[in-house]
C-alpha positions, 0 to 999 in steps of 0.5 A: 164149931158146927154150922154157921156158928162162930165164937166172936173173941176180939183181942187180947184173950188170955187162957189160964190154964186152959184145960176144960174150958168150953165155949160155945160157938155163938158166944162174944167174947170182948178184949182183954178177958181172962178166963181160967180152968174148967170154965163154961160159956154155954148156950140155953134157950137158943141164945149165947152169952156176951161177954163185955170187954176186960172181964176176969172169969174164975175157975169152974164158973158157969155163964149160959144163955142170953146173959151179958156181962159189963166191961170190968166185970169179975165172975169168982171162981165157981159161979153160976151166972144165968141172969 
Protein backbone atom coordinates (compact mmCIF):
# COMPACT_ATOMS: atom_id res chain seq x y z
CA UNK A 1 0.00 0.00 0.00
CA UNK A 2 1.53 3.28 -1.33
CA UNK A 3 0.63 6.52 0.30
CA UNK A 4 -2.04 7.09 2.34
CA UNK A 5 -4.17 4.65 0.54
CA UNK A 6 -5.58 2.08 2.45
CA UNK A 7 -8.09 -0.84 1.48
CA UNK A 8 -10.99 -0.62 3.83
CA UNK A 9 -12.34 -4.41 4.26
CA UNK A 10 -14.86 -4.95 7.38
CA UNK A 11 -15.09 -8.39 8.54
CA UNK A 12 -15.58 -11.60 7.59
CA UNK A 13 -13.42 -11.50 4.22
CA UNK A 14 -13.26 -14.93 2.82
CA UNK A 15 -10.30 -15.64 -0.20
CA UNK A 16 -10.60 -18.59 -2.39
CA UNK A 17 -7.84 -19.49 -3.35
CA UNK A 18 -6.34 -16.60 -3.08
CA UNK A 19 -3.49 -16.63 -5.93
CA UNK A 20 -3.45 -13.49 -8.27
CA UNK A 21 -5.89 -11.52 -6.46
CA UNK A 22 -5.20 -7.70 -6.37
CA UNK A 23 -6.77 -4.90 -5.03
CA UNK A 24 -5.92 -1.62 -4.92
CA UNK A 25 -5.36 0.46 -1.98
CA UNK A 26 -8.35 2.75 -2.32
CA UNK A 27 -11.04 0.23 -2.51
CA UNK A 28 -14.07 -0.67 0.23
CA UNK A 29 -14.83 -3.86 0.58
CA UNK A 30 -18.01 -4.67 2.68
CA UNK A 31 -18.72 -7.89 5.18
CA UNK A 32 -19.03 -11.14 4.57
CA UNK A 33 -17.48 -11.08 0.67
CA UNK A 34 -16.04 -13.89 -1.13
CA UNK A 35 -13.75 -13.43 -3.44
CA UNK A 36 -12.10 -16.06 -5.74
CA UNK A 37 -8.84 -16.38 -7.85
CA UNK A 38 -7.23 -14.14 -10.00
CA UNK A 39 -9.67 -11.35 -9.15
CA UNK A 40 -9.24 -7.57 -9.71
CA UNK A 41 -10.27 -4.69 -7.77
CA UNK A 42 -8.65 -1.79 -9.64
CA UNK A 43 -8.56 1.71 -10.01
CA UNK A 44 -9.22 4.09 -13.22
CA UNK A 45 -9.96 7.57 -13.46
CA UNK A 46 -8.67 8.04 -9.87
CA UNK A 47 -11.41 6.52 -8.37
CA UNK A 48 -11.83 2.84 -6.69
CA UNK A 49 -14.56 0.69 -6.39
CA UNK A 50 -17.13 0.07 -3.28
CA UNK A 51 -18.02 -3.29 -2.66
CA UNK A 52 -21.31 -3.71 -0.70
CA UNK A 53 -21.38 -6.08 2.02
CA UNK A 54 -22.17 -10.29 1.39
CA UNK A 55 -21.17 -9.92 -2.56
CA UNK A 56 -19.54 -13.21 -4.26
CA UNK A 57 -16.95 -12.35 -6.57
CA UNK A 58 -16.07 -15.28 -9.29
CA UNK A 59 -12.62 -16.08 -10.78
CA UNK A 60 -10.56 -13.86 -12.98
CA UNK A 61 -13.57 -11.17 -12.64
CA UNK A 62 -12.62 -7.58 -13.03
CA UNK A 63 -14.36 -4.44 -11.14
CA UNK A 64 -12.26 -1.11 -11.85
CA UNK A 65 -12.98 2.48 -11.24
CA UNK A 66 -15.58 4.37 -9.21
CA UNK A 67 -18.42 1.62 -9.62
CA UNK A 68 -20.49 0.23 -6.48
CA UNK A 69 -21.52 -2.78 -6.18
CA UNK A 70 -25.10 -3.65 -3.76
CA UNK A 71 -25.13 -5.89 -1.08
CA UNK A 72 -26.19 -9.60 -2.05
CA UNK A 73 -24.61 -9.17 -5.33
CA UNK A 74 -23.16 -12.18 -7.38
CA UNK A 75 -20.27 -11.12 -10.17
CA UNK A 76 -19.49 -14.62 -12.37
CA UNK A 77 -16.64 -15.64 -12.98
CA UNK A 78 -14.62 -13.71 -15.46
CA UNK A 79 -16.71 -10.39 -15.71
CA UNK A 80 -15.79 -7.05 -16.39
CA UNK A 81 -17.61 -4.68 -14.52
CA UNK A 82 -16.91 -0.92 -15.07
CA UNK A 83 -20.54 0.56 -14.65
Amino acid sequence: VLGSNTVNIQGGLYIVHGFGIVINGAAKIGKNCTILHSVTIGVAKGKSPIIGDNVYIGAGAIIIGGVTVGNNVKIGAGAIVVD
